[in-house]
C-alpha positions, -999 to +999 in steps of 0.1 A: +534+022-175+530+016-207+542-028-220+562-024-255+541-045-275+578-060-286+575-079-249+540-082-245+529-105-278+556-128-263+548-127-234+513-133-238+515-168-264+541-183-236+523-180-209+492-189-227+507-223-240+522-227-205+490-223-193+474-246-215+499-274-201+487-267-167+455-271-177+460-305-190+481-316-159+453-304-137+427-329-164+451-355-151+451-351-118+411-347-114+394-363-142+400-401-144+388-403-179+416-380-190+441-405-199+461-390-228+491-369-213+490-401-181+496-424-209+522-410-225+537-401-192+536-440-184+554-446-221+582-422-215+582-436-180+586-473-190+616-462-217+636-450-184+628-486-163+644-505-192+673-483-198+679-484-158+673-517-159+697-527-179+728-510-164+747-521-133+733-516-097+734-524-065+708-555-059+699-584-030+719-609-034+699-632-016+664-635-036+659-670-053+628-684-076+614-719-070+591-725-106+564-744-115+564-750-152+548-771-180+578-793-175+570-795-135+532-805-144+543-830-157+568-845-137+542-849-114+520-868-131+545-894-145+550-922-120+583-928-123+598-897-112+584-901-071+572-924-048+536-903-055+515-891-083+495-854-087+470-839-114+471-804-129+454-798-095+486-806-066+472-818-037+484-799-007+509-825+003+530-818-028+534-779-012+543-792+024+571-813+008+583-784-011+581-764+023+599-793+043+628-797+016+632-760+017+638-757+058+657-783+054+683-762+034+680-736+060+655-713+037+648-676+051+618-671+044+592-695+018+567-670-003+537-689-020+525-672-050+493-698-051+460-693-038+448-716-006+415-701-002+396-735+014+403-773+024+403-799-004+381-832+005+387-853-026+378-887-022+410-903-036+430-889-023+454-908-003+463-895+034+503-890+038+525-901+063+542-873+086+578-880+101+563-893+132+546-924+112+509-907+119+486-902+088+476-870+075+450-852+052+470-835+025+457-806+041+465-807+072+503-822+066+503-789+045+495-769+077+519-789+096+551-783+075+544-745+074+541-745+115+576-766+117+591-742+095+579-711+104+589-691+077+563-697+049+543-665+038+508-674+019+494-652-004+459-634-007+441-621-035+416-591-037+399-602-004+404-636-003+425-650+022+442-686+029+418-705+052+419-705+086+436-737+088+462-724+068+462-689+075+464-698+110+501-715+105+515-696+078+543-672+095+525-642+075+498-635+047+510-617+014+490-593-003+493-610-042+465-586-058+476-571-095+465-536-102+478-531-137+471-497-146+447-485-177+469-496-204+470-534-192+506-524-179+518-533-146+535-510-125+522-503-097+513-522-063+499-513-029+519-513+002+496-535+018+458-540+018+431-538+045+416-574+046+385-588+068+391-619+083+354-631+091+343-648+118+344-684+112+310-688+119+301-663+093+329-684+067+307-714+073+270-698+068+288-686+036+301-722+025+264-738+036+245-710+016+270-704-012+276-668-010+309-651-021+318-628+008+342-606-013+305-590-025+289-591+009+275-562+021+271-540+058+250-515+070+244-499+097+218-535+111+224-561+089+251-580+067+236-592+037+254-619+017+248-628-020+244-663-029+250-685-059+212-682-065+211-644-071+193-645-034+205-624-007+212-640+031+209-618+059+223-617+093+210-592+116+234-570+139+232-547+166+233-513+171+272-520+177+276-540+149+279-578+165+261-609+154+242-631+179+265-663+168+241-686+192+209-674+169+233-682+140+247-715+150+209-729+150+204-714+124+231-730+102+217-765+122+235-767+151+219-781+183+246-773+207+260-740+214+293-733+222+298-736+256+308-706+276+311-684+244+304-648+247+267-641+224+274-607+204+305-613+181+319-589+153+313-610+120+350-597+110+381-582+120+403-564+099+441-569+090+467-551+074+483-576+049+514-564+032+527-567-004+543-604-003+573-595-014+573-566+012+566-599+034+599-615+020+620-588+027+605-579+062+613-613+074+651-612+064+650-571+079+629-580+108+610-550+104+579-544+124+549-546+094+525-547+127+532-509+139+541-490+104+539-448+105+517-438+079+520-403+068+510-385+034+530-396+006+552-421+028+550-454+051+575-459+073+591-492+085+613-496+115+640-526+127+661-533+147+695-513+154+676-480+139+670-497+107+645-480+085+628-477+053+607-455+036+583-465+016+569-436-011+529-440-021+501-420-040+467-406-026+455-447-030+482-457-012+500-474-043+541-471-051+559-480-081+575-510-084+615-510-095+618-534-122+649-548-119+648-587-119+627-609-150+619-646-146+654-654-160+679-632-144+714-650-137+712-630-108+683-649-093+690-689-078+665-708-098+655-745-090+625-761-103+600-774-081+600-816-093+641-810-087+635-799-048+607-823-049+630-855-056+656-843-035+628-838-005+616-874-015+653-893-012+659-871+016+628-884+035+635-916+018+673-922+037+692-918+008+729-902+002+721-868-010+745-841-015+739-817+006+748-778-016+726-752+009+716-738-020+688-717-006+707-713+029+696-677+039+675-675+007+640-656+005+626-682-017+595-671-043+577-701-052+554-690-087+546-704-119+561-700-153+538-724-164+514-714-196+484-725-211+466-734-179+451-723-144+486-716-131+491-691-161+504-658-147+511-637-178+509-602-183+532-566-192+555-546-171+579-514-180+606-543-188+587-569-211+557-568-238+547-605-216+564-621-190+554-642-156+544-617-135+553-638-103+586-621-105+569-587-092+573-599-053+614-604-059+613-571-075+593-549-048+614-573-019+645-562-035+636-524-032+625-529+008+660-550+010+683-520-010+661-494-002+656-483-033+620-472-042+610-451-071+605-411-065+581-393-080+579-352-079+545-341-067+523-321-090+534-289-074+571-296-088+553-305-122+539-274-126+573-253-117+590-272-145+563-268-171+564-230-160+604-232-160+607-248-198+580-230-211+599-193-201+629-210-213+613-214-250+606-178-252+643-160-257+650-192-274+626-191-297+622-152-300+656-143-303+673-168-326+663-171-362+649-202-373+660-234-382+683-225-351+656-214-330+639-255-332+675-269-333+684-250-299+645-261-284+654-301-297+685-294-283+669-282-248+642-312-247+671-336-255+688-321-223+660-325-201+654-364-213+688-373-207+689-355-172+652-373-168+671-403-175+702-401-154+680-389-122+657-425-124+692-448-134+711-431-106+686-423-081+654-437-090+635-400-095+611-402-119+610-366-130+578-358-153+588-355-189+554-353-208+537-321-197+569-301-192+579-310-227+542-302-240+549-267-230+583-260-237+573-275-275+536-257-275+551-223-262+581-227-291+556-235-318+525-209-307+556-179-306+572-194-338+537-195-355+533-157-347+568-150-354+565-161-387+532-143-393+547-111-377+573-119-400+550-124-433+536-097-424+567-074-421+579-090-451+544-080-475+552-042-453+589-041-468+576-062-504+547-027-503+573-002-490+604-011-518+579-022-544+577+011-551+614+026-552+633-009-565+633-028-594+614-066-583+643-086-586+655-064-559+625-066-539+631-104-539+672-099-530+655-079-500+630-107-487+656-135-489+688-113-472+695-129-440+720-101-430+699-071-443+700-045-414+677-010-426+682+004-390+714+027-400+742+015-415+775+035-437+779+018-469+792+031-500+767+040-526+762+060-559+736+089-555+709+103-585+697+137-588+673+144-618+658+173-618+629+186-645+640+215-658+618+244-669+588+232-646+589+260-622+586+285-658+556+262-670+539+266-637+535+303-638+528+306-678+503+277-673+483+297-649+488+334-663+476+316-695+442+303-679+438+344-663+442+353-700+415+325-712+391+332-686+395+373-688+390+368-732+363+345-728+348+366-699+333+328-677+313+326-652+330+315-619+317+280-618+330+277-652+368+295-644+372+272-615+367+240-639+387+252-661+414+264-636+413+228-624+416+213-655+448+231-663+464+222-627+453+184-637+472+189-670+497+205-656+502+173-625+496+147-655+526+165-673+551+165-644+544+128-633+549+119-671+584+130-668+588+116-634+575+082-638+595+079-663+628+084-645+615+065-619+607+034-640+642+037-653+656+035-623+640+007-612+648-013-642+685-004-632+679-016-599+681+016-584+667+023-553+639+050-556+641+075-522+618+103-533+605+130-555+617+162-542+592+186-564+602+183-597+634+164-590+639+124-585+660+113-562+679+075-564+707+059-551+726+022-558+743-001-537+718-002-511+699-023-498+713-047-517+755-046-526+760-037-559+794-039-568+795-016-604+767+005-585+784+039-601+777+025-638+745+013-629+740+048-622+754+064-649+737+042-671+701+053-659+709+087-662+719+084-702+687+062-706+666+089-689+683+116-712+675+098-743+636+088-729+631+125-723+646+134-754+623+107-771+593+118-752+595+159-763+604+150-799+569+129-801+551+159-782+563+185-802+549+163-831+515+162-818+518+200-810+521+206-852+492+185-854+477+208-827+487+242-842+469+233-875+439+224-856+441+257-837+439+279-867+406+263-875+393+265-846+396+301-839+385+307-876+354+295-858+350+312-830+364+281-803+389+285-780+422+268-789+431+235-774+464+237-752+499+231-766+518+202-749+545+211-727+582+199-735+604+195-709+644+192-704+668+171-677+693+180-660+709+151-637+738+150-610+755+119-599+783+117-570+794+080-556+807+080-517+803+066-482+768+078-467+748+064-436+718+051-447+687+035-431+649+038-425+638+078-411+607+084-396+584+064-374+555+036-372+531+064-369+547+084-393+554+082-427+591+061-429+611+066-459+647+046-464+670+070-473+704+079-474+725+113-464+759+128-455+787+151-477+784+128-505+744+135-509+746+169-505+777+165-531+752+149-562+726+172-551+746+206-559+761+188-591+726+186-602+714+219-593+743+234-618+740+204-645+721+229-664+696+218-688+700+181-710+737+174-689+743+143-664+772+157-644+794+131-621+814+132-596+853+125-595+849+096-571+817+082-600+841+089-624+870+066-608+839+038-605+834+042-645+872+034-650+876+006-633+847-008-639+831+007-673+863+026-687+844+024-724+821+047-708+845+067-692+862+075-720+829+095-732+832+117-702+844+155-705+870+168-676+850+202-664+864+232-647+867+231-609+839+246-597+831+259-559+796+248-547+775+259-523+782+243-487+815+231-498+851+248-488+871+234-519+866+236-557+850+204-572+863+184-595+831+170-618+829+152-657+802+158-681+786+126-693+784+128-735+746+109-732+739+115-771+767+092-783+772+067-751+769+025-744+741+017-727+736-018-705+728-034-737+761-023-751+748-007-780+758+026-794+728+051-800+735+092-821+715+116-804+709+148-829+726+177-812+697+202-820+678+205-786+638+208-784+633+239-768+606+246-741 
């Protein structure tokens, strides 16, 4: 089956931009160095966080943020404010007071947003006092609080957890890790984090030798840990994977083993630790964090009462956090640390305090807003250019707590709607004429943002805009760029094809018509007939004279057929002489040019352009023709006396005589009426725009008995002349009724007095009455 070419072009630039949008989606989904389209994806994506951000939704109600500001620093070191001092660095007391205030208010759940990665042993610093009058390293009071309240959660960064003293009486660890994404933005988090808890025999050889074991290193009989002096440590295992700790205890200078203590030991387990805000929320949900079902795509969490949530991740097992809450949101309780610090110290201290339960049944975030020093935690999100970024953990615990996570389609669905908006460019674009064409495909991509938009406000589906945009905008722009070269090309086709038979003025009327249809149309118009008369005659004497020439002069063959074919070029020079010079006065009377019918022209006005006064446009070309004709024999019978005289001395001589020129007459038949007219033929054929019907036929038999040197008109031409030309109406000459050929009733026709007639210019021009015969 043969694909119209109409379909196929089309066809073949949309699916070639659609595929070129696939290409670049599946560049972003296996090369990490292709970053373009992800980044713009993460714009567009950050424009819908804000605008859902800031319209009304459902949110926790119970999510509160304890800060630590400049303002707190230094409240703390001022000795007036409490019954203790602190430094820039707290010591851990200061945290365990905060902790003990905050139970006291009845507290759900106390998230730390501060780092407790090992015991502090400064030398001045004072013990502290616990409730039951024994004394206390800051420390351990620290440790104390958290196990009395039972509710603290302490965070962990990028494999570093609390210590053990710590760790060990916090209710949970929270993973606090950023993971801002390539453009220093952050919007994503992990669901939790795989963390090895070492052996604490294996913390302490790393605190005697200095190593950092976030670097150390296993394989398959050894763990190798880098220290401070570029030097690697290395502790031998088994084929299992256990240390001998005895072996290692000496080692590290002990003289005493542990008693009863079972030789091979792994130098680390590993533990899930989950997002702290996650932690937060779980507390207040009482979901199970310890038994999650992990599936592609999804975690899910389960509670009590058939409580569940699902939790929506990538390949690296990251989800998107829902910005909703900044450092400053009313909706947020917000107490600074030094205020629940003095209440905590008049509390402890017996004094009258009113009691408010502010942070009664409260997940409690306790971060920094602080700036310009260790605690600084600045960075970007979706919401804000900078912001304290300690506010993430009450966002992602308000999405576990609503349930509301942020969907994203998987590449599969990506691809269908690339697919889908690049098929929906083609009619579009194809089919509708431009500017309306890029109006209607604005008008389509302004759709599909606001339906992007409305999806992540309401429901919190991200729905890809970049790629499926990039194709519905590169398949509008390939197929407008070869529409408008088809049509440039089609244009320069109709400029060659009417350059020829119209006037240029009309050419240009033709190129900028919006509503010009050449397919067929009925339209009235005012058809031309001019026919050479006497041409048929000249034909035959021409060639009976060159049998005479060539019989006198007795020439060779070679020599006859020259000269035959000189006479046949004299002859064809003769007859497009008169022609071409109808034909260039039709065109200056922007006449449409249809064909040359032997020695006849054919024209016709009103089409493809309107021409209102097309009759006496018509009528006017046909006087001017008479009068060039006229014009043109009276200057070749001139040069034929200057011929005759050379004649006679050239056959005094004995040469044969140079050829006369050959004078020819007009006779012309207009007729003005409704025809069908359009282009006839075919693109492999030669196409001609033409016109036919009665009326055609009509002009054509007026011309044929115009006789020789008349314009004849027809009575509905006439009518055109005086309405619209009556001056040169009134020049026209009522003739009999006559019955032509192909026609049932006599018709009426005027003969048009040429030799005393306005032209367009108005002026009047005598034409002698004696005729120059042929």
């Amino acid at each position: 089956m043969k694909i119209r070419p109409i379909l196929f072009v089309p066809f073949v630039f949309c699916a070639g931009a659609v595929g070129l949008a696939l290409l670049f989606l599946g560049l972003s989904n296996t090369w990490p160095g292709f970053q373009l389209f992800r980044r713009l994806e993460w714009i567009s994506y950050d424009w819908r966080v804000r605008t859902a951000a800031a319209k009304q939704s459902e949110n926790a109600t119970n999510l509160g943020l304890v800060f630590i500001s400049d303002s707190s620093i230094k409240f703390l070191q001022d000795s007036n404010h409490l019954d203790y001092i602190a430094g820039l660095y707290w010591p851990r007391h200061v945290y365990g007071r905060l902790v003990k205030e905050l139970a006291s208010q009845q507290a759900e759940a106390v998230a730390l947003d501060v780092l407790f990665t090992e015991l502090r042993h400064d030398q001045d610093q004072p013990h502290v006092r616990d409730e039951a009058g024994q004394e206390q390293t800051p420390d351990n009071y620290f440790a104390t609080q958290m196990l009395l309240a039972d509710n603290v959660i302490l965070g962990a960064d990028k494999g570093l957890l609390p210590h053990a003293t710590f760790r060990n009486s916090a209710w949970r660890i929270g993973d606090t890790a950023a993971r801002r994404d390539a453009d220093g933005i952050l919007r994503r988090a992990k669901a939790f984090e795989r963390y090895k808890i070492w052996h604490p025999l294996i913390e302490q050889a790393a605190q005697q030798w200095q190593a950092d074991l976030t670097r150390a290193e296993i394989n398959s009989h050894a763990l190798g840990l880098p220290t401070a002096a570029g030097e690697w440590k290395w502790i031998l295992l088994d084929k299992v994977g256990n240390f001998d700790q005895v072996k290692l205890f000496q080692e590290l200078g002990g003289t005493n083993p542990i008693a009863g203590a079972r030789v091979a030991q792994k130098p680390f387990t590993e533990s899930r630790v989950w997002d702290l805000g996650f932690a937060m929320a779980a507390r207040e949900m009482k979901l199970d964090l310890d038994h999650p079902q992990i599936s592609p795509g999804k975690i899910t969490l389960k509670g009590p009462g058939g409580l569940e949530r699902v939790i929506p991740i990538d390949n690296d097992g990251q989800f998107y956090i829902d910005w909703t809450f900044t450092p400053f949101d009313p909706r947020l309780t917000r107490e600074s640390i030094e205020s629940l610090l003095l209440q905590e110290m008049k509390r402890r201290q017996g004094a009258q305090i009113e009691t408010t339960n502010r942070w009664q049944g409260k997940l409690v975030l306790v971060g920094s807003t602080a700036t310009f020093n260790d605690l600084t935690d600045l960075g970007a999100t979706p919401l804000e250019h900078e912001t304290f970024l300690t506010t993430r953990y009450l966002n992602t615990a308000n999405s576990l707590l609503t349930g509301r996570f942020v969907q994203f389609l998987n590449w599969k669905f990506e691809a269908l709607l690339i697919i889908i908006l690049g098929i929906v460019a083609w009619p579009l674009t194809w089919n509708v004429r431009p500017p309306w064409s890029t109006l209607s495909i604005v008008l389509v991509l302004a759709t599909y943002c606001w339906l992007a938009n409305h999806f992540f406000s309401q429901q919190r589906l991200s729905i890809p805009l970049v790629l499926p945009l990039t194709g519905l905008l590169l398949s509008h722009f390939s197929l407008l760029s070869y529409k408008t070269f088809f049509e440039q090309n089609e244009r320069r086709r109709v400029k060659n094809l009417f350059a020829r038979i119209v006037s240029p003025n009309v050419v240009n009327e033709l190129l900028g018509a919006t509503n010009l249809s050449l397919v067929g149309a009925r339209r009235e118009v005012t058809m031309f007939f001019a026919d050479v008369r006497g041409f048929t005659e000249l034909t035959d004497l021409s060639q009976a004279q060159a049998e005479k020439v060539v019989r006198e002069y007795q020439l060779p063959p070679e020599e006859a057929k020259a000269y035959f074919d000189s006479q046949a070029q004299e002859l064809l020079q003769t007859i497009n002489l008169y022609l071409g010079l109808i034909a260039d006065i039709v065109k200056s009377h922007e006449g449409t040019l249809d064909k040359y019918i032997g020695d006849c022209v054919m024209a016709f006005w009103g089409a493809p352009v309107a021409q209102e006064k097309h009759a006496v446009l018509a009528v006017r070309a046909a006087i001017e023709s008479q009068r060039a004709i006229h014009e043109l024999n009276q200057r070749r019978a001139d040069e034929n006396k200057r011929l005759q005289a050379e004649n006679h001395a050239r056959l005094a001589s004995g040469q044969k005589p140079l050829p006369l020129l050959k004078l020819l007459l007009l006779g012309t038949g207009i007729n003005t009426g409704t025809v069908t007219i359009g282009l006839m033929g075919s693109d492999a054929h030669i196409v001609n725009y033409t016109v036919f019907g009665r009326e055609v036929n009509l002009a054509s038999r007026l011309e044929n008995v115009s006789g020789r040197g008349r314009i004849l008109i027809g009575e509905n031409t006439f009518k055109h002349l005086h309405k619209f030309a009556p001056e040169l109406a009134a020049k026209c000459e009522q003739q009999a009724p006559m019955l032509l050929k192909g026609f049932l009733q006599p018709i009426q026709s005027y003969s048009v007095n040429w030799k005393n007639s306005k032209l367009a210019s108005g002026s009047e021009q005598a034409i002698p009455d004696a005729e120059v015969e042929v």
